[in-house]
C-alpha positions as CSV (number, residue, x, y, z in Angstrom):
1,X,-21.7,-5.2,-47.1
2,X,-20.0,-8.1,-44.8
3,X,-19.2,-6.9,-41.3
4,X,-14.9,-6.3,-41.2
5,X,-13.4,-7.5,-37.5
6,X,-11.3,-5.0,-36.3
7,X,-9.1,-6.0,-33.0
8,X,-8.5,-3.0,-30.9
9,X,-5.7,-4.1,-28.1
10,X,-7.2,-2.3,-25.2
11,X,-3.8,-1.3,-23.6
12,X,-2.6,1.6,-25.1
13,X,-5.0,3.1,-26.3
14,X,-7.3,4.1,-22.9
15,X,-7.1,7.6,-23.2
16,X,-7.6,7.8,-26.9
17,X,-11.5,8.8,-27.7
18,X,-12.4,6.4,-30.2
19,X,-15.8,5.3,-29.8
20,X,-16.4,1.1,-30.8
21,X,-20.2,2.3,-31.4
22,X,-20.0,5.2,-33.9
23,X,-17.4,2.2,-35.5
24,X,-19.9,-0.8,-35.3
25,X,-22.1,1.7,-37.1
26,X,-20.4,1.9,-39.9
27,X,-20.1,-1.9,-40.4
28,X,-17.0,-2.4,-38.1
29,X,-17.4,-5.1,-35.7
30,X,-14.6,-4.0,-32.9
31,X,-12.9,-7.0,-30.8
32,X,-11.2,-5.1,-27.6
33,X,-8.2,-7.4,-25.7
34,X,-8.0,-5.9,-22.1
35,X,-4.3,-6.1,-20.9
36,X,-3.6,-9.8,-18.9
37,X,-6.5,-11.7,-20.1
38,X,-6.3,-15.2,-20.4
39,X,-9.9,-15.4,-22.6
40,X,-8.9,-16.8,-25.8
41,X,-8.8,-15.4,-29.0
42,X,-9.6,-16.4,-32.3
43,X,-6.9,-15.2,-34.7
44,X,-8.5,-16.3,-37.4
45,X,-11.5,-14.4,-37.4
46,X,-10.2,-11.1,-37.5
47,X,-9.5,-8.8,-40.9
48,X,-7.7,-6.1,-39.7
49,X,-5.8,-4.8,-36.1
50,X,-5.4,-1.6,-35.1
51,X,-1.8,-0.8,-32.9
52,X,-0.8,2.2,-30.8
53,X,2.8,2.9,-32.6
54,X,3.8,4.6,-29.6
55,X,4.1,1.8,-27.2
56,X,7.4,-0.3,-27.0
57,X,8.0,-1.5,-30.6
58,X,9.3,-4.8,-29.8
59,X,6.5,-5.9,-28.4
60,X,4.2,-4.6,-31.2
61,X,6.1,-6.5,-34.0
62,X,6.1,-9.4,-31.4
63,X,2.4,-9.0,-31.6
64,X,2.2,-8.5,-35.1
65,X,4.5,-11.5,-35.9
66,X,2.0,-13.7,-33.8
67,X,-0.8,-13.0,-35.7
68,X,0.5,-13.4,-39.0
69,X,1.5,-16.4,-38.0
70,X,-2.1,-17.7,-37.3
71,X,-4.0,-15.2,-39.6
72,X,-1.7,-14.3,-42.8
73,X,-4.5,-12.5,-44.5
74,X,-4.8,-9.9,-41.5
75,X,-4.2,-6.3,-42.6
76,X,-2.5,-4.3,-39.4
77,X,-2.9,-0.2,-39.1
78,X,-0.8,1.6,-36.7
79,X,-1.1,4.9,-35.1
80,X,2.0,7.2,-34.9
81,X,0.9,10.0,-32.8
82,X,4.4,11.3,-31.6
83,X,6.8,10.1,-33.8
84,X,7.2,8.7,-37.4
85,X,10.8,7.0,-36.3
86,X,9.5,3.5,-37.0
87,X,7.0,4.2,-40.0
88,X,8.9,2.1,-42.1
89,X,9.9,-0.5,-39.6
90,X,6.5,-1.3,-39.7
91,X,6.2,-1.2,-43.4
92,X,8.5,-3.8,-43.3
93,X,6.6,-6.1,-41.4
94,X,3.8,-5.5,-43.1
95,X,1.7,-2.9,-41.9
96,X,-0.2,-0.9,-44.9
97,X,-1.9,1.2,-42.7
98,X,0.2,4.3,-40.9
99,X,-2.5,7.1,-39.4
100,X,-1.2,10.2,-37.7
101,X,-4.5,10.7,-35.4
102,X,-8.0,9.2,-35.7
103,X,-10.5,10.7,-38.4
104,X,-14.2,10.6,-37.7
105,X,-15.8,7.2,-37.2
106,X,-17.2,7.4,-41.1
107,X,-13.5,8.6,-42.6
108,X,-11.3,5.6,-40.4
109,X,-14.3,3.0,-41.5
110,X,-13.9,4.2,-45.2
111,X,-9.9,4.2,-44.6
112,X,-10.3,0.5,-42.8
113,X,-12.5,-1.1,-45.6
114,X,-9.3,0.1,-47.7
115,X,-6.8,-1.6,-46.5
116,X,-9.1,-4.4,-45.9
117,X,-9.6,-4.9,-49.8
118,X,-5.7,-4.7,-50.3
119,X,-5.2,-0.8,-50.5
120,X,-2.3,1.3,-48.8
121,X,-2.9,4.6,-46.2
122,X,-0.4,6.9,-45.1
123,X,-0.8,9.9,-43.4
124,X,-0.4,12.6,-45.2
125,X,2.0,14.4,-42.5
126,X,3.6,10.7,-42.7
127,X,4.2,10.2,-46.3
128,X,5.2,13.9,-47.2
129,X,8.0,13.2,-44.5
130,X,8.8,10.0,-45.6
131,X,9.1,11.1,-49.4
132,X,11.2,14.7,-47.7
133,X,14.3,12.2,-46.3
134,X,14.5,10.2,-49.6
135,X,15.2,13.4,-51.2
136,X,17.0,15.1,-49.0
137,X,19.3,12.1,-48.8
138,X,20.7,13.1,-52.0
139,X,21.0,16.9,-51.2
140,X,23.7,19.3,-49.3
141,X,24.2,18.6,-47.1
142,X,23.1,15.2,-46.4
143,X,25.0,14.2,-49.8
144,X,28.1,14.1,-47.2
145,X,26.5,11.0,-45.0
146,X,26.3,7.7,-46.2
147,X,22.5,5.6,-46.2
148,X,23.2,4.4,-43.1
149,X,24.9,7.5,-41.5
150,X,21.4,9.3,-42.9
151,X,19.4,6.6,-41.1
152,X,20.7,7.2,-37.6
153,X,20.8,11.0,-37.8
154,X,16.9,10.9,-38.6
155,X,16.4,8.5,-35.7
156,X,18.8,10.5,-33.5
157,X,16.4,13.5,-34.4
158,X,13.5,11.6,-33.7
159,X,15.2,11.5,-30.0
160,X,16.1,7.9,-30.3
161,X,18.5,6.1,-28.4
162,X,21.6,4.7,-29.5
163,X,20.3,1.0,-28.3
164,X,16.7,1.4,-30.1
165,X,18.7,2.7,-33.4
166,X,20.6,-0.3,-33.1
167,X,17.9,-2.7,-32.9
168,X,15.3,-0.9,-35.4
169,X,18.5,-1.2,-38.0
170,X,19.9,-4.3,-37.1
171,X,23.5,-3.1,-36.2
172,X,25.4,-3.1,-33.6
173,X,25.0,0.0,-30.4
174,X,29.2,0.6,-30.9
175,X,28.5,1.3,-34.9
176,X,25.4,3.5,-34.1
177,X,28.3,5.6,-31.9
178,X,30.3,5.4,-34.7
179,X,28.0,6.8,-37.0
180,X,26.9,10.0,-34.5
181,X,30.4,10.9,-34.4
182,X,30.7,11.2,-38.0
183,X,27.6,12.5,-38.8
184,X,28.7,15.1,-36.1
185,X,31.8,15.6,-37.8
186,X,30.0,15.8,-41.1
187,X,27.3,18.6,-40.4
188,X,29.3,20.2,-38.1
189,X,27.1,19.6,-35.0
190,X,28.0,19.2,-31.5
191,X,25.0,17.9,-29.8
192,X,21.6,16.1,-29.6
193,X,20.0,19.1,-29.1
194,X,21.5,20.7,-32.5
195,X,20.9,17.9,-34.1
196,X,17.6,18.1,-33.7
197,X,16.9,21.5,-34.6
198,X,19.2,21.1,-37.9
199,X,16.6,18.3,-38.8
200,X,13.6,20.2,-37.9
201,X,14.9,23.3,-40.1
202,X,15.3,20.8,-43.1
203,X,11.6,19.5,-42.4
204,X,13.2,15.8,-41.6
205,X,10.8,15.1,-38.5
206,X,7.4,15.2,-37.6
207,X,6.2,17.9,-34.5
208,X,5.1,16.1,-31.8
209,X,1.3,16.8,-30.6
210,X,0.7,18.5,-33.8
């Protein structure tokens, strides 16, 4: 069995126990980047990355755009630990991998060597919430919102602001305020707060720390 390169971005992920040994014994070769370095790195060598979602996410598609750039054929996995509110922004770039929290080293090697050969892995958590909003959309009361008004009330849930909505959706911050008035209007909701909870009691975001 060939050795897969996995490139673990050191910032970001310094408090997260995942030992590179257990890893390296299960045939994955881990290639840590410490934050600042000016060492070098071939691109090119590498089969898969492995991204902490919960850092600033323009500078993880930044990051991600680079290296497809130079290394097309590189699979990218992200961890979304606190919130799911970008799992499908990074589906659209072309992430295949989405992981709640980190499995034992022999369960992420076997779910690594997956998307390696081509495969998808979503969290379970992820992908049942995921699936939950596509129905929902077309349910009371959501039925009232259109696709876009449905998009920002799931990101204001997910605590969002107005300028990150904006940019994750490509629109501009003054139709995002558009939108959370008539979404309010809509549901009959008042505040952030209520929002929130009316999404949490219709299973439309993920528990933080869970």
């Amino acid at each position: 069995m060939s050795v897969i390169r996995l490139l673990l971005p050191a910032q970001g992920f310094a408090e997260i126990s995942l030992n590179p040994k257990e890893l390296e014994n299960q045939g994955i070769a881990v290639i840590t980047i410490e934050p600042n370095t000016t060492e070098p790195m071939n691109l090119l060598a590498l089969d898969v990355v492995l991204i902490d979602g919960d850092s600033a996410l323009p500078d993880n598609l930044d990051l991600i755009n680079q290296i497809k750039g130079i290394a097309p054929c590189c699979k990218f996995i992200v961890l979304l630990s606190h919130s799911s509110a970008h799992a499908l922004t990074y589906m659209q770039v072309g992430v295949t991998g989405l992981l709640r929290w980190f499995p034992d080293a022999a369960k992420l090697a076997e779910i690594i060597r997956a998307i390696v050969q081509g495969e998808y892995y979503l969290d379970q958590a992820i992908a049942q919430l995921l699936a939950m909003r596509q129905i929902k959309k077309q349910l009371e009361p959501f039925v009232s919102l259109s696709s876009r008004e449905f998009d920002v009330f799931c990101l204001l849930a997910e605590g969002c602001s107005l300028q990150t909505i904006a940019t994750q959706l490509g629109i501009s911050s003054k139709t995002v305020s558009n939108c959370q008035t008539q979404i309010k209007l809509k549901l009959a909701i008042d505040n952030r707060d209520t929002l929130t909870e009316f999404a949490n009691s219709h299973g439309l975001i993920m528990h933080k720390g869970v």
